[in-house]
N, C-alpha and C positions, 0 to 999 in steps of 0.2 A: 504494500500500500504506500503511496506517492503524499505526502502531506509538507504541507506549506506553513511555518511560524512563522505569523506574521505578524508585522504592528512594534508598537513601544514600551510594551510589557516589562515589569521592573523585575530584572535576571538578576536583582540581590538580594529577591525574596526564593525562601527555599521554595517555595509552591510551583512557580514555575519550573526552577531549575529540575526539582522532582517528575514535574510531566515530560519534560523535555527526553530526559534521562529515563522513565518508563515508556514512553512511544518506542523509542529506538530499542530498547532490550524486549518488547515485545515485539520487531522486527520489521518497523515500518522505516521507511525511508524518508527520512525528515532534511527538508532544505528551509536555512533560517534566514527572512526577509525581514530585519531586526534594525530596529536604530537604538542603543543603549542610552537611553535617557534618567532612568532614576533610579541607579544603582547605588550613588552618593546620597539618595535624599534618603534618610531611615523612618520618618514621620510627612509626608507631604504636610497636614493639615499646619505643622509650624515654619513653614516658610513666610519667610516675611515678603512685605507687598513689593520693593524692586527685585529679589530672588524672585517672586512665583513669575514677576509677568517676563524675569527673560526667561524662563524655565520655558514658561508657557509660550513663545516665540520662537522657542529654541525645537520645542513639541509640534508646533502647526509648519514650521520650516522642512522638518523634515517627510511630511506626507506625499509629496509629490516622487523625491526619490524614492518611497519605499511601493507606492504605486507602479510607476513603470517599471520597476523590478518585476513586481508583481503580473504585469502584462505581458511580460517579455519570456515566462520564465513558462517552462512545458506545461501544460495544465495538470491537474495532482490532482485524486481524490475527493481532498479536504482540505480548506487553512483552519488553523486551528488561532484562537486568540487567545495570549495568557493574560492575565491580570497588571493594570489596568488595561482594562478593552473597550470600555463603555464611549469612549471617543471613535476610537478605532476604528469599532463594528460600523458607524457611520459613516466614518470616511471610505472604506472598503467595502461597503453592499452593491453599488452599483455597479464597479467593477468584476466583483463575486458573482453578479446578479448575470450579466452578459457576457461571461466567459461558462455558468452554471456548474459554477464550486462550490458546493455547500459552507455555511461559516458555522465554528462550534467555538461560542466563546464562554470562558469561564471566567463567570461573574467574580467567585469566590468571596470578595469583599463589596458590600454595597457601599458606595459614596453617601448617598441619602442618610441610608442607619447610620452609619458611625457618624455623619457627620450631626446630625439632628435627632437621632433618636437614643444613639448610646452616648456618645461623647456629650449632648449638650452643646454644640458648638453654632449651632444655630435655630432658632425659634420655630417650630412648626408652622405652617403656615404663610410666614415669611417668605419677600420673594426668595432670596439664597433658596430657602427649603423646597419650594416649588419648581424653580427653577432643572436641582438635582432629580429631583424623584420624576419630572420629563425627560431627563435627558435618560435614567435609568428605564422607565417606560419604555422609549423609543428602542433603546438599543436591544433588549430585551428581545423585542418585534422584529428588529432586523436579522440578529442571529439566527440560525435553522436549528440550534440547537444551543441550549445556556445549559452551565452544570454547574453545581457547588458545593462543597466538602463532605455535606453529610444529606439524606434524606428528610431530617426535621429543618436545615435552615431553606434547601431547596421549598418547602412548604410554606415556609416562613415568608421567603421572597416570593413565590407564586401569589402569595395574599395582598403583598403590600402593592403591589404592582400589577395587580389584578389581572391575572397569567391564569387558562385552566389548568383546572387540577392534576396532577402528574404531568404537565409538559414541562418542568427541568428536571435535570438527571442530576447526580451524585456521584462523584468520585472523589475518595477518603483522601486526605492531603499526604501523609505518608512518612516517609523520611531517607535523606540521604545514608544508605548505608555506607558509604565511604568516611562521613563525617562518625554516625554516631551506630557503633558496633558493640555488642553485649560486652561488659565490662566483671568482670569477680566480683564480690561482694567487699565493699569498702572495710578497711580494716578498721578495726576496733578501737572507736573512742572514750574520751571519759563521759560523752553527752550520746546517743543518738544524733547524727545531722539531717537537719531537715531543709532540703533547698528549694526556694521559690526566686525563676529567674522568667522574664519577659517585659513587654513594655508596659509603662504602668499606666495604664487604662483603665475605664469604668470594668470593661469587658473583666477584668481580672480579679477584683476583687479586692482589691491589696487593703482596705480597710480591717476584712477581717483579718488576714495575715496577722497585720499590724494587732490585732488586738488579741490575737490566738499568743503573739511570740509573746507581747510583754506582759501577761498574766502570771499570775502566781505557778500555774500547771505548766504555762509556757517554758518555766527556767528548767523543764526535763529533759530540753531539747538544746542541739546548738543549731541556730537560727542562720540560712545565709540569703539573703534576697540583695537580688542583682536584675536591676533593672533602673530609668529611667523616662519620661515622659509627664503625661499632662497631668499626673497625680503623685508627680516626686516630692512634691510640696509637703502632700501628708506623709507621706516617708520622713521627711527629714524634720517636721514639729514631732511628730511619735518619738522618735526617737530623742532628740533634744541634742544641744552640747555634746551631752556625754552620753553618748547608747551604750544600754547594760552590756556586759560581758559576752553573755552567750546570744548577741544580734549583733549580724556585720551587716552594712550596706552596702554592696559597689555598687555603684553607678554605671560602668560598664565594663564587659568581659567581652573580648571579640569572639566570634563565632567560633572558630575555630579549636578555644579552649574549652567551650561547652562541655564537649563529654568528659574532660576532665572535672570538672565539678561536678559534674553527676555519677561522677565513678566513685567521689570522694564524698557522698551521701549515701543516706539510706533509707529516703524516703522525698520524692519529687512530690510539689505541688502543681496541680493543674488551673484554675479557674473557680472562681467564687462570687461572682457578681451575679446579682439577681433578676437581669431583664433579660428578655425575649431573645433576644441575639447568645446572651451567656448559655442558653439553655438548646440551642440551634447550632452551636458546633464546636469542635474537637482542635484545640490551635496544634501547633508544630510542636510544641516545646511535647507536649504527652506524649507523643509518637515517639520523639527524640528520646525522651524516660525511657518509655517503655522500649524500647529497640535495643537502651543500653543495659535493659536485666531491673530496672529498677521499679519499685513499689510505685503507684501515683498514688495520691488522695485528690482528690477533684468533687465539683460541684454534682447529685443529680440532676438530669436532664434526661428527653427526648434523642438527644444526638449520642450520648456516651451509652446510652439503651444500645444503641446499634452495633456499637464496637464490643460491648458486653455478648452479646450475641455467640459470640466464637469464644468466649469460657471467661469465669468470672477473677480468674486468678491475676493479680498485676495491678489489680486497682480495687481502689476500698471508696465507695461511694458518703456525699457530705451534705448537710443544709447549703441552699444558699447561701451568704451574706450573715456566716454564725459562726462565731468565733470559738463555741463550746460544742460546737457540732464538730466542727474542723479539728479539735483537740481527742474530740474522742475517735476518730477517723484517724489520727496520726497512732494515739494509743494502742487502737485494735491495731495499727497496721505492725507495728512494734513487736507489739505481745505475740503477733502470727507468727512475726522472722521474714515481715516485708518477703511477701511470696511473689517470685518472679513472674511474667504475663508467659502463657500458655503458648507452644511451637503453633495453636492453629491461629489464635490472635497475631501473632507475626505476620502468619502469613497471610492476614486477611488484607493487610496493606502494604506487602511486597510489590519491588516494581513490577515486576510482571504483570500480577492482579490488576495494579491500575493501569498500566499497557492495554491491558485488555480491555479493561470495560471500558475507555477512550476511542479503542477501535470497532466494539461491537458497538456505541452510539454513530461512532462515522455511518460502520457497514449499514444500521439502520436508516440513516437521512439518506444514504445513496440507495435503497433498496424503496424507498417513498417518495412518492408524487411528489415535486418542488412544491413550495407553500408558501405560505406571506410570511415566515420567521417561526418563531420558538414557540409564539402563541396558538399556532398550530398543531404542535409535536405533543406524544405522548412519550412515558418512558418507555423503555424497549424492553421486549418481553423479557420476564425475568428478574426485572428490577423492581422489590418490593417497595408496597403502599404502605401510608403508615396510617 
């Protein structure tokens, strides 16, 4: 199979580099029509107003090259759009549209939710707000096919966006096996460690963190959170001057040392925020745990239902937004011996796994009547309802 990467898709998030890297080990022939645009930027939404508008010049400059590439180049299959695509998919339909290459773009993050509905960063209602949730709308429409991490957030987007029911699909985000590879079990400290690393966002929860570490039950633990973002703030009033002993903060660890702090734990935290989007999908960082042998404690949810599904070992389920919930979820995880995630949960989002179910949504759009976009498609047979 012949597939086309196309677009401005940000290659310094794993999610892409993931599918990129599953297409090709599931055996497809992938040619990349790529402009590397936001590889440097780790947060767009804190771009200041002269960065975003040359970003954004620097983003509408490059369409025309990635276009006539795109016209010039043997017809394929599929192009396929990784995250951000919501621009993309627009500027590529008509070309898509008159050469008849189906587009499969993955949503994976809505601009609208995070910007307005999790984050707070703009007023519902509001032009900004409206503004986004048309442009998410349309693109939506254009694509032949939208997919998103999990089954509960693809439902989640189908509502907000008023999409019928089952026409986006799902494929689980995954994890680079090169980076993060099952690790022994960390050697014996004087604390248990417990590591919570991601950006700190509504989505995460870090309040409770913060209130789980510096409890009285909390000093059972040695505490390592590593991360940065729009709720560093309350990281760094929690903690004060002087943070207790057994709580470290960095600010930032580059990628690449990751699996060593998770090697050096024995017990990863997932997510803990209590809205609609918390409860709709599964970040990187859990896969990355669970890939390297280690225990999660995470939020219940709709989306982590699904990954449970392939055996319940590897992660010990939490309240939302509870700080005494999350305490005893570490506890039990402790008193178990932090039981590793099951050979078949691995392999439930191995790349190959997601190679596949990437190509059996192509094989389906080329196997069905062209359509007016995504609003059209259902999921392809096989892929459960919830």
């Amino acid at each position: 199979m012949r597939i086309i990467w196309w677009g401005t898709s940000d290659k310094g998030k794993p999610r892409n580099r993931i599918l990129l890297a599953a297409l090709r080990v599931a055996g497809a022939d992938v040619t990349e029509i790529h402009h590397n645009l936001w590889n440097d930027v780790e947060d767009k939404s804190q771009l200041s107003g002269p960065q975003r508008a040359l970003r954004y010049a620097r983003w509408l400059a490059a369409y025309p090259g990635l276009l006539w590439r795109f016209l010039w180049e043997p017809k394929p299959d599929a192009v396929v759009l990784g995250y951000p695509a919501q621009v993309d998919v627009l500027v590529l339909w008509l070309a898509a549209r008159l050469r008849g290459v189906p587009i499969l773009m993955d949503l994976f993050i809505s601009i609208y939710d995070t910007t307005v509905i999790d984050r707070g960063l703009a007023r519902p209602g509001s032009p900004k707000a409206r503004l986004l949730w048309a442009l998410e709308w349309l693109a939506c429409r254009a694509a032949d096919r939208v997919i998103l991490d999990t089954r509960a957030h693809a439902r989640y987007i189908e509502e907000m966006f008023r999409l019928p029911p089952g026409s986006v699909g799902s494929v689980p985000v995954g994890v680079e096996y090169g980076h993060f590879q099952h690790q022994p079990p960390a050697a014996a400290g004087a604390l248990p460690r417990v590591l919570f690393y991601g950006q700190l966002i509504p989505l995460h929860g870090i309040e409770a963190v913060l209130a789980a570490a510096l409890s009285e039950r909390g000093k059972a633990y040695d505490w390592v959170i590593i991360g940065s973002g729009q709720d560093a703030g309350k990281v760094k009033t929690a903690l004060g001057e002087e943070p207790p002993g057994h709580v470290t903060w960095i600010p930032w660890a580059p990628y690449a040392e990751l699996n060593q702090w998770i090697a050096r734990s024995d017990v990863c935290l997932g997510i803990f925020g209590g809205s609609r989007k918390a409860a709709s999908v599964i970040p990187n960082k859990l896969y990355q745990s669970l890939s390297c042998g280690r225990h999660v404690v995470t939020r219940a949810s709709p989306a982590i239902d699904e990954l449970l599904a392939d055996g319940p070992d590897g992660i010990t389920l939490v309240d939302a937004e509870s700080s005494e919930s999350l305490l005893d979820g570490i506890e039990t995880a402790v008193r178990m011996g932090c039981k590793p995630p099951s050979s078949a949960m691995l392999n439930s989002f191995s790349a190959e796994r997601i190679g596949a179910q990437v190509i059996e949504y192509i094989h389906a759009l080329r196997a069905e009547p062209r359509s007016q976009g995504a609003a059209n498609q259902r999921s392809s047979p096989g892929e459960g309802e919830e």
